[in-house]
Every structure is written in C-alpha cells, then in structure tokens.
N, C-alpha and C positions, 0 to 999 in steps of 0.2 A: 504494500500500500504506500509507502514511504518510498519507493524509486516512483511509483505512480507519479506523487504528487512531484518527488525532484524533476522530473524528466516536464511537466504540465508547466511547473515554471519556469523552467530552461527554455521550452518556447515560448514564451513570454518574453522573455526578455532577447531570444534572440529576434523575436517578431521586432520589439521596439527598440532594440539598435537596427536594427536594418532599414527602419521607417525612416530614425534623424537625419543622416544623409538627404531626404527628400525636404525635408522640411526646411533644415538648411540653405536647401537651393531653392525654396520657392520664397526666400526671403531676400532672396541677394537681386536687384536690380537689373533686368534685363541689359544686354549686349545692346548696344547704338549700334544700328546698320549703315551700312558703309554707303554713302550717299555720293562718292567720287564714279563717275561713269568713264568710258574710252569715248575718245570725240577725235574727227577724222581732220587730219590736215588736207585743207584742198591742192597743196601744189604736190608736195610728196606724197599722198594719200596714204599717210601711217596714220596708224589708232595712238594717240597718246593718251595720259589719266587727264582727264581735265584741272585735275588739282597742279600736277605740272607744265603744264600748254600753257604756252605763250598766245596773251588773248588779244588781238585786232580785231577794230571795228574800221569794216570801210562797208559805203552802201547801205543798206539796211539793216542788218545786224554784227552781231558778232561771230569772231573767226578764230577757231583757237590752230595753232601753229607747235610743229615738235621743236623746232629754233629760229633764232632770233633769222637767220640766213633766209627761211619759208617766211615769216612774215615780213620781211623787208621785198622781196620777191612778190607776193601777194600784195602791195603796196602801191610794186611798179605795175602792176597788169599781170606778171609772169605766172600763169596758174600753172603750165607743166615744169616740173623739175628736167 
C-alpha cells in the first residue's frame, strides 16, 4: 500500500515539474518579428535587406540601391549595370 501511494506521488510531482517549463514560457514576452524585407536594386537587380540599401528618391518614389556606385548610376539615367 505504501509503494502505492510512493509511486501516486512521484507522479505528481513528476507531472508538475514537467508543466513549469511551460508556464515559464508562456510568461516570457513574445519574439519581435523581423520586419527588414529584400528590396531589389533597379540597375544591378540584386535583392538587398532594406535595413542596409542605400535609399534614393528620384521620380515618384523611392529607390533602395546595394551601393552608393547603383545609386549614383540611377541618378544619371543609367538603369542597366
């Protein structure tokens, strides 16, 4: 009767260590999603991150650029590399 009840609260207790892990994590602050996108150079036609492209405006919007050489290029007219 006595291994009964040992073994009755042993799972118990392994049930409620196993749950804190989950608990822990649903207290912690979700991950910020990554809001940097790929945006295409018009004269080289590479994908750069937008967080690093080189950003011109000529015309009606804006133009993000992989360096400074495409957007000076893009400037004069020059759209093919």
């Amino acid at each position: 009767m006595r291994v009964l009840l040992l073994l009755a609260l042993l799972a118990v207790v392994v049930i409620a260590l196993s749950r804190l892990p989950a608990a822990w994590r649903s207290r912690l602050p979700p991950a910020a999603p990554s809001r940097d996108e790929l945006v295409k150079d018009p004269v080289c036609h590479t994908y750069v991150l937008m967080s690093r492209a080189i950003r011109s405006e000529k015309g009606g919007g804006p133009a993000f650029f992989c360096s400074r050489e495409c957007a000076a290029r893009f400037q004069r007219g020059e759209r093919r590399a």
